[in-house]
Structure formats: C-alpha cells, structure tokens
N, C-alpha and C positions, 0 to 999 in steps of 0.2 A: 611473423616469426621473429625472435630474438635470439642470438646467439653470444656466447662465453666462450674463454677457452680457459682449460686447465694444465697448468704443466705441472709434471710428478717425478721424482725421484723417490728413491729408499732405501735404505741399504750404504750410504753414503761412506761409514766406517771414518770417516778422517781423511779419505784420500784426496788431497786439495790437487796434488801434482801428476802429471805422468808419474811413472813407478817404475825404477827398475829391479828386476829380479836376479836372482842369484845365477841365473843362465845369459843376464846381461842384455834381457829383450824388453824391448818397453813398453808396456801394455796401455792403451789407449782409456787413461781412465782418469778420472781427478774432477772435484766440483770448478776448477778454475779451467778448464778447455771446456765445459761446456758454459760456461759465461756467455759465449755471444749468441750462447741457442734461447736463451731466457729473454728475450726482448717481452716487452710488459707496455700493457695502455688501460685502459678503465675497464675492459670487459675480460683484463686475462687473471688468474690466481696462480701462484706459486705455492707449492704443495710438496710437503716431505713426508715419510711413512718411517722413521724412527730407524734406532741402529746408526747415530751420526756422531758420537763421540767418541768410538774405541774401535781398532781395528788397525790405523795403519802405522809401519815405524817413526814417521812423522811425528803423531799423534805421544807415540809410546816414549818417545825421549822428552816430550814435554810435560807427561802425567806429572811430577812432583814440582811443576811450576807455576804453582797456585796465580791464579791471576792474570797467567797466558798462555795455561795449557789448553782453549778450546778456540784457535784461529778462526774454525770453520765457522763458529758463530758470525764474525765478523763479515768472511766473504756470502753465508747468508743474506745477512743485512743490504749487504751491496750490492746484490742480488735481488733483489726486492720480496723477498719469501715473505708469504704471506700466513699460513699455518701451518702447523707442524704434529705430528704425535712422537711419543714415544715410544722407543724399542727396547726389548730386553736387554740389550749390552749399555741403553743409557743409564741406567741402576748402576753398572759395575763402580763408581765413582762414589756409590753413595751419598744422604740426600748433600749434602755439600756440594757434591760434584754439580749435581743437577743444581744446584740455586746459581751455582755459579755461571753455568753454561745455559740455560733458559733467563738469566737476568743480564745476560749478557745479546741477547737473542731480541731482534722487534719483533721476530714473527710470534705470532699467537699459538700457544703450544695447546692443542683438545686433548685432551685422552678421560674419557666419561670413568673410566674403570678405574684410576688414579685417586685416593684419598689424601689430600694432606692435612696430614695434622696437625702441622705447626703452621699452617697460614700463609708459610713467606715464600711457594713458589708462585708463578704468574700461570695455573692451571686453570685450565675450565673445561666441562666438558664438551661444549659443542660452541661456536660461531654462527650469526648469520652476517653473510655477507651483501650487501644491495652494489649492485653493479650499473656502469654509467645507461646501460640500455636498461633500467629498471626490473632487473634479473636478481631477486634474491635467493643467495645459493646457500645453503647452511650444511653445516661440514659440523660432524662426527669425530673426534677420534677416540678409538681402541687400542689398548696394547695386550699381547698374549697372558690370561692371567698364571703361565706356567714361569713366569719373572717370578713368585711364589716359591715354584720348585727349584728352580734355579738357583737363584741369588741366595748368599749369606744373611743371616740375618742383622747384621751388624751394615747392611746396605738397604735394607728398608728401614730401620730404625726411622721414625716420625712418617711413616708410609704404612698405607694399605693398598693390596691392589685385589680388586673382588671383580665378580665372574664376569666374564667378558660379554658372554651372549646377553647377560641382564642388565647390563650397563646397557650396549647398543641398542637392544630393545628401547629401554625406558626412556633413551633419546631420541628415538627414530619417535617414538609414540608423541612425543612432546614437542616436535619439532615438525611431523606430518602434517599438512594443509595448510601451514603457514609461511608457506616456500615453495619456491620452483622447482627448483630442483635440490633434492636431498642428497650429500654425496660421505661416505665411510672412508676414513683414511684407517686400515687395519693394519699394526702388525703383526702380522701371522698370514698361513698360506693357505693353501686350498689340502683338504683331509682325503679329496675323492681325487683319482686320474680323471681329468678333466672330457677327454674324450672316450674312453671305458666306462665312467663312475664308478668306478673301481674302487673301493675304499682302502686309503693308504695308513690309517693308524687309527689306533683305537683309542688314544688318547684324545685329550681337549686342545691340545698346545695349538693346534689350527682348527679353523671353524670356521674359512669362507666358506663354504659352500652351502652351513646351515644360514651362517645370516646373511648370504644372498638371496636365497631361497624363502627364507620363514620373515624377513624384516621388509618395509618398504622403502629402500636407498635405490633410488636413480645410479648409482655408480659407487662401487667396489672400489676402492684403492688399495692393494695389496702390497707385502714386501717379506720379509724373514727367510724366505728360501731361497732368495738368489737365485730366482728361476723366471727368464723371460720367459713372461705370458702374451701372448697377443689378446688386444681386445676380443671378449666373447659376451655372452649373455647365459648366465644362471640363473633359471627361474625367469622374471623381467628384470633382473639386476646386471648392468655393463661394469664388468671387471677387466683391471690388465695385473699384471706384476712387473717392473721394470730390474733389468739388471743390476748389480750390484755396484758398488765404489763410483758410482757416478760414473759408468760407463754408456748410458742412455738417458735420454730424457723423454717419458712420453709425454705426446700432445693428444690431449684431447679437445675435439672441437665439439659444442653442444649444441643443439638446434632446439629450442621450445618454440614448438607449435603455438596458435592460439589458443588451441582447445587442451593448452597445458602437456600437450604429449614432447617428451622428454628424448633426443635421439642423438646418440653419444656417437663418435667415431675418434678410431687412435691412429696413428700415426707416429716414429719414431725418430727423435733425433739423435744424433751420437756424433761424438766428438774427434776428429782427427789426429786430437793429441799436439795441438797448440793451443797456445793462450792466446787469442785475438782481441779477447775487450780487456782494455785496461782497467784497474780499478783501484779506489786509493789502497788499499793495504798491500797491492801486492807490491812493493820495494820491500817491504817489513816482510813479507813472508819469504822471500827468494832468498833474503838475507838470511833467513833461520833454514832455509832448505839447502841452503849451500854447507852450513854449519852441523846441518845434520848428517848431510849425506859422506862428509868427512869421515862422521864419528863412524858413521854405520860402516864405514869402509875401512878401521883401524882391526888388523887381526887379533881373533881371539885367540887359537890356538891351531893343531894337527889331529886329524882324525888319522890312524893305517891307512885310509886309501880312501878313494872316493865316492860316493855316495853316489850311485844312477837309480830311479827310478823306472822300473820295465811293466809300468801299467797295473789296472788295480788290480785287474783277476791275477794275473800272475803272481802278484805280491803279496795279493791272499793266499791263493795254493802254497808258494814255496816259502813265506817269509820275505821280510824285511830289514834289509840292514839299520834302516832308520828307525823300526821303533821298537827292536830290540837296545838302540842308543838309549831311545828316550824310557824304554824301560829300564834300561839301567842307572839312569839319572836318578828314578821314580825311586825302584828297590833301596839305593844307596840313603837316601836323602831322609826315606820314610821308614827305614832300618825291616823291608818286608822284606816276606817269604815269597812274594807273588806280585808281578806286575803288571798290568792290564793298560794299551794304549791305544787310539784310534791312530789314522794316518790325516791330517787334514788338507787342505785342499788348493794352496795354491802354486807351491814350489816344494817339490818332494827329492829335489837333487842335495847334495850337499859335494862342496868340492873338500880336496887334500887340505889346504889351508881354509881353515875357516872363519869368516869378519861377523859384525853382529846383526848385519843386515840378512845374511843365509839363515841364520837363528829366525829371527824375529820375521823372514816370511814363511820358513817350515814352521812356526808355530804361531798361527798368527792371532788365538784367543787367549786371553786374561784369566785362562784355568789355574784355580790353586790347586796344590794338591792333599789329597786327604788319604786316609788308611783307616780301611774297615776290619774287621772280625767277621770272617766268612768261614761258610762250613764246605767242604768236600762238596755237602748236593749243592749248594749253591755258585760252586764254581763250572759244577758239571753245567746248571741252569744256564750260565751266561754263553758258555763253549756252546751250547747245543744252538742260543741266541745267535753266534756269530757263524755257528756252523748255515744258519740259513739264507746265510748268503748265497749260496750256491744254487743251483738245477743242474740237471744234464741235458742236454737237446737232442734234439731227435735223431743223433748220430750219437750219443753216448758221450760228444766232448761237454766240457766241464762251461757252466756260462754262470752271470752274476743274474740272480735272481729279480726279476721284473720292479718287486716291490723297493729296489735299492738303486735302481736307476731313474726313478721319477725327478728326483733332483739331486745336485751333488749333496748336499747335506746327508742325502739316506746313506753314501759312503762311511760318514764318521760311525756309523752304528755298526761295521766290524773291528771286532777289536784281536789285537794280538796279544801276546801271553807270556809272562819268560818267570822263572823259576817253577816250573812245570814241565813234562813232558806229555805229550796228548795225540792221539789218532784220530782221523774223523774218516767216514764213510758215506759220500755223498751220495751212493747208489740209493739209501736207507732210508727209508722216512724223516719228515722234518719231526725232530724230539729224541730221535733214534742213535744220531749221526754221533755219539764221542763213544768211542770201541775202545778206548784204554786212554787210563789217565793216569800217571807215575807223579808222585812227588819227592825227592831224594830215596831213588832206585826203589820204594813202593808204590804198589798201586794205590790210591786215595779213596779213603773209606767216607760212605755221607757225613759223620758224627766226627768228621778231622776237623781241625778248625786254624784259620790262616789268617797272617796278617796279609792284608792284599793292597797294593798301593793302587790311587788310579784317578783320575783331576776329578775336581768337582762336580763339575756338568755330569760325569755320569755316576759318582758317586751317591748323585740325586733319584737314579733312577731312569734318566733322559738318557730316551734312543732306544725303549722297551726294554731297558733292565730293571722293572721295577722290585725285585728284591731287594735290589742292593738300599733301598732307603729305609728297609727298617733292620739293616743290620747296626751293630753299635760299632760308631766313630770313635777309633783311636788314638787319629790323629789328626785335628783340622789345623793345618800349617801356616795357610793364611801365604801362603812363596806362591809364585805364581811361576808355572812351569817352564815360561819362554827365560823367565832369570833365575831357575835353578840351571837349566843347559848351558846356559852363558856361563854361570860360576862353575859347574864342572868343565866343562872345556876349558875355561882358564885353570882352572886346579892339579886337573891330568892333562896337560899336556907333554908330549904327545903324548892322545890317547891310545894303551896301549894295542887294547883291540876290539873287537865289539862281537859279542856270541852270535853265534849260530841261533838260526829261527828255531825253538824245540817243538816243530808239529810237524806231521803228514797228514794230507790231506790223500786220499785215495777215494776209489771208487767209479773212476768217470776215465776216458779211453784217453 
C-alpha cells in the first residue's frame, strides 16, 4: 500500500487575515492562521478550488494597484500550493487581472474548460503529478461554465469558457489508466441534496453529482457554495466541500492498495485565528493590513438610526430596512421605476455612523449595476419567484422553504422590491401567491413596461430568474454596487430616511 495526502481549500476570496466585522467579532478565518496547518513533504499536494482573488475589503482597497493588488498569490507561493483551478469571481479582473494574478502564482493553475486565446496565461488542463512513494496522482481542473452567464463580456475578452461536463469528461478519458489516482478540483456544487437527492436546481451552474456519478475521478474536490461538506461518496467518487475564506483546510489521507484500489478519508483542520508560521512576506502584509484597516475605519456618513438585522424569515415577511437603502441607491443611480435587491450574507447590521468597512462587508460582491425594460408579467414572474420562499408548517406558521436552505447562497435568490406595492398569500399555490400589485396607486397591467434596476448577477438570469436575460438592457453602468453605497452615503449625509418595505406577506398564522 502507498499512501498521499491532499490538502484543499476553496473559496479563499482574499481573506489573508482574521476579519473583523461591523458587530466588531473576529471571525476565525484568513489563508495566513492556517499557515501552520499546511506542513508539506514528497507525498503531500496543496490544492485550491478557485474564488481567490475577489471578496475581501483587504483585496478591494488594493483592486486599482496594478502590480500588488493580488498578495494571496504570494502567501500561496510560501505555502507551497501546488495546483489550483479557477473560480467564477477570478474573471471579475478580466483577462489582465488573471495574467497578473496566475503569473504571479508557482502553483499550476488546471481548468480543462478554460480557452485562451492569446497564449500568455500559464493554463492547462489537467497535471500529473509523481510522488516520492511512486504515487502518480493527476488532477483535473473545472470551473462552472455559468462564468458565461455571469461575467461581462468585456471580462472574457481573449477567453472562452465551454461546457464543463465535456471538458471533465474528455480529461477524465485521457488521463484514466495512466494514474493512480485521478482527482477533479470543481468549482461548482452539488445540484442534488446530498442526503434526500433531492434535486436542487434545474440549471447547469453545479454538476457534482453528474460528474461524480457518470465520470471516473477517485476524488471530488468541490467549492462555490460555501457549504461544508463532509467526506461522502457519490457513485464510487470521494467528494468534500470545504468552507469558505479559509476558514478550514481539508486533509485528506489516501491509501492505494496494490490491487490499485483507491481509499480516501477527510479529516479537518481550522484555524484558531493566529498566525503561528512566520513567512517572508508577512511584515509587507501587516504593514498594508494596518493601512487598510485605518482607511476602512474612516467614516463615511449617518444613516436615521440603526440598522438590526431580525433574521431571514422575518425580513422576508416584513421587510428590510437594508435593502430598501440599497434599493434606493439602485433606483437613484439607475434613474428607475423599480428596484429589486437580494440581502447577502455576511454582516446584515449597519450601525448610526457608518465607515467603509460596514459597506464593504454588507455588500461583499463586485455586482454592477444594470436596468432592464420589464413588463407588468414579468415582474409579477419574479414576485411570484420570491414569493416561493416560503411554506407553511404543519401548524399554519410561516417557514423558509426547504429548497432555500440547502446553502446560504439559496438565500440571495429572495429578492425585495421598492417602487411597487405588492401582497402575497402564502396559503396559495406556489405561481398563485402575488393578490395585488400597485404601481403609483394603480394596479399593474401585464403590457406596462418598467424600468427596473437590479446588479448584474441577477440581471443575467442567476438564482432562477431567467427572464430577466432576454429582456433589453438599458443600462449596463459598469459602478459596482458596494461604491455606488459609499458615494451615496457620502453624498446624503445624513441620510435622511429610508422607506418603508412596500409588501405584505399574508396567509400563514
């Protein structure tokens, strides 16, 4: 028997440091506290699943500093990371970003589903790697081909990115019997509830669980939902997902038989929330983390009062003061009728005085914003989408619907609403549920037509509103949402008030 180990991250986002948040708690997370989980000898790989250059405020005060706006690459390197794939927020930089950030990078970047066109990034689709016990392990990478739907196209410019399951295939095919063990670094999730199979979406954007099941990889490496996974098996395929911003590292230990049989187990490591190995860059970084954490702490302005969050169901039921703000930022900005906002996911308080660090972690994605040409039915469409958040439970009180709690991401796919008035009735069939819909004191006819503001990601379609991608774009702004809030708040200060949520939800005890 010969044995490897693999350690995995994904999800990284920029967080090199502990983090604090706008409630002033410091969450156990950052590529540099787990530094001294990474110990490395001939038999072990270091392994990333993409999603590592956009995410944290760290990251976002350095984006226009050509040249050293990507550290993580560095503490990579000194890390000893050995391949890597790409994730759909490593596009947001465009191919520049990426020449910059991968040529700055020793690890080996896979991703089979990646075209480049112009030659100059250091891509390939797949590695073998021979290890000191004579162990050759060959590593796959995938990235979601929904980076398509997503991304602008002024971010794939010299990029192709084509179908994920055909790419994997055609390397799993090329790469089968000439290797130990075959292992899929994917970014993207599982489409089925893992323990149900329960099928979570009808889209392609995730597809573990077809190419665990229909391909032959010894081992799954997943990431994009920010959902720990424990070690399982799908089909004969050992998959994990590890948590996000570097707040875990799986280990996996791998045992091959003589007779070639393949026998993975995980194990987790997580970090305390100190930095114990020192490493050469980090003076240069604490020096830049000092200088940031200044800035992020310099105020930007006055909200009326303060901002508490009372949990998701309730803030669906009754509204949100927060994204009725940020829909007001949206309407103002994008000169709409209509504004459509998710809540995202990691700090949803805002206090009286507000610095740009509360900003930048209530909105912590690179969304631009855009305005569509929407009719009456198609806003009824989207309301009736969000209305299915809900069920009632076997007491008649009001609960979040099963399909939205698989991971936090299924949260971002309710959205609120502000230049509208709307009812919904959750007793009533899912497609049933909007009983009245008012736009300046009339009801709204299907053949009205709106301008509707609302970020990119879902102007694409993303998070089952695919109407909205073949409406006509009136405004692609190219502002990215987290510094449109910054300039309004510096603009109205203080601001003077923030509307009332315009919906009732009824129906449920």
């Amino acid at each position: 028997m010969k044995t490897c180990t693999l350690l995995y991250t994904s999800d990284i986002h920029g967080y090199l440091f502990p983090t604090n948040y706008a409630d002033d708690s410091a969450r156990i997370m950052g590529l540099l506290t787990c530094s001294h989980l990474m110990g490395k000898d001939g038999n072990t790989l270091i392994l990333d699943g993409g999603d590592t250059i956009q995410g944290s405020p760290f990251l976002d005060f350095l984006r226009n500093d050509i040249g050293r706006r990507f550290p993580v690459a560095a503490v990579m390197n000194e890390l000893g990371y050995d391949c890597m794939t790409l994730g759909n927020h490593d596009f947001n930089y465009g191919y520049g970003g990426l020449e910059e950030f991968l040529g700055g990078c020793s690890a080996q970047c896979v991703c089979a589903n990646v075209v480049d066109h112009a030659g100059r990034l250091p891509l390939v689709p797949y590695v073998v790697r021979k290890l000191e016990s004579g162990l050759r392990i060959g590593i796959v990478g995938i990235v979601t081909d929904f980076v398509n739907v997503w991304e602008p196209a002024q971010n794939l410019e010299g990029l192709s990115v084509t179908d994920a399951f055909e790419a994997a295939r055609k390397a799993c095919r090329k790469l089968h019997g000439s290797i130990d063990v075959l292992v899929c670094i994917y970014h993207g999730g599982y489409e089925q509830d893992l323990a149900s199979g329960r099928k979570l979406s009808d889209s392609n954007e995730d597809i573990a669980c077809k190419l665990a099941r229909e391909l032959d990889f010894d081992i799954l490496l997943t990431g994009h939902q920010h959902l720990h996974t424990d070690g399982t098996y799908i089909g004969g395929t050992f998959t994990v997902q590890p948590g996000a911003y570097a707040s875990e590292v799986c280990k996996i230990t791998v045992d091959v038989d003589d007779d070639g049989s393949v026998r993975p187990r995980a194990e987790w490591l997580r970090p305390d929330g100190t930095i114990r190995r020192p490493i050469p860059s980090l003076p240069a970084l604490q020096s830049i983390e000092r200088d940031i954490q200044r800035r992020l702490d310099e105020p930007l302005g006055r909200l009326p009062a303060p901002i508490v969050f009372s949990g998701r169901l309730d803030s669906a039921l009754h509204g949100s003061p927060l994204a009725m703000l940020i829909n007001q930022v949206q309407m103002e900005a994008g000169s709409a009728d209509v504004s459509a906002t998710c809540l995202y996911n990691v700090s949803w308080n805002l206090p009286r005085e507000i610095t740009a660090r509360d900003l930048l972690i209530t909105y912590e994605f690179p969304n631009t914003l855009k305005v569509l040409e929407v009719t009456g039915a198609i806003l009824r469409l989207a309301l009736e989408r969000c209305a299915s958040y809900f069920v009632c439970d076997s007491d008649g009180h009001a609960a979040i619907d099963a399909a939205f709690l698989q991971n936090e991401r299924q949260h971002f796919n309710y959205d609120y609403f502000a230049g509208i008035t709307y009812e919904v009735d959750i007793s009533r069939p899912v497609g049933e549920r909007v009983v009245a819909l008012v736009f300046d004191g009339s009801p709204v006819r299907d053949e009205q037509v709106f301008r509707l503001a609302l970020n990119s990601y879902r102007a694409t379609g993303g998070g089952g509103f695919p109407w909205y991608a073949d409406c006509r774009v009136l405004l692609d702004s190219q502002l990215e949402i987290p510094q449109l809030l910054r300039d309004y708040i510096r603009s109205h200060t203080p601001v003077a008030s923030i509307p009332p949520s315009p919906y009732t939800v009824r129906g449920y005890r």
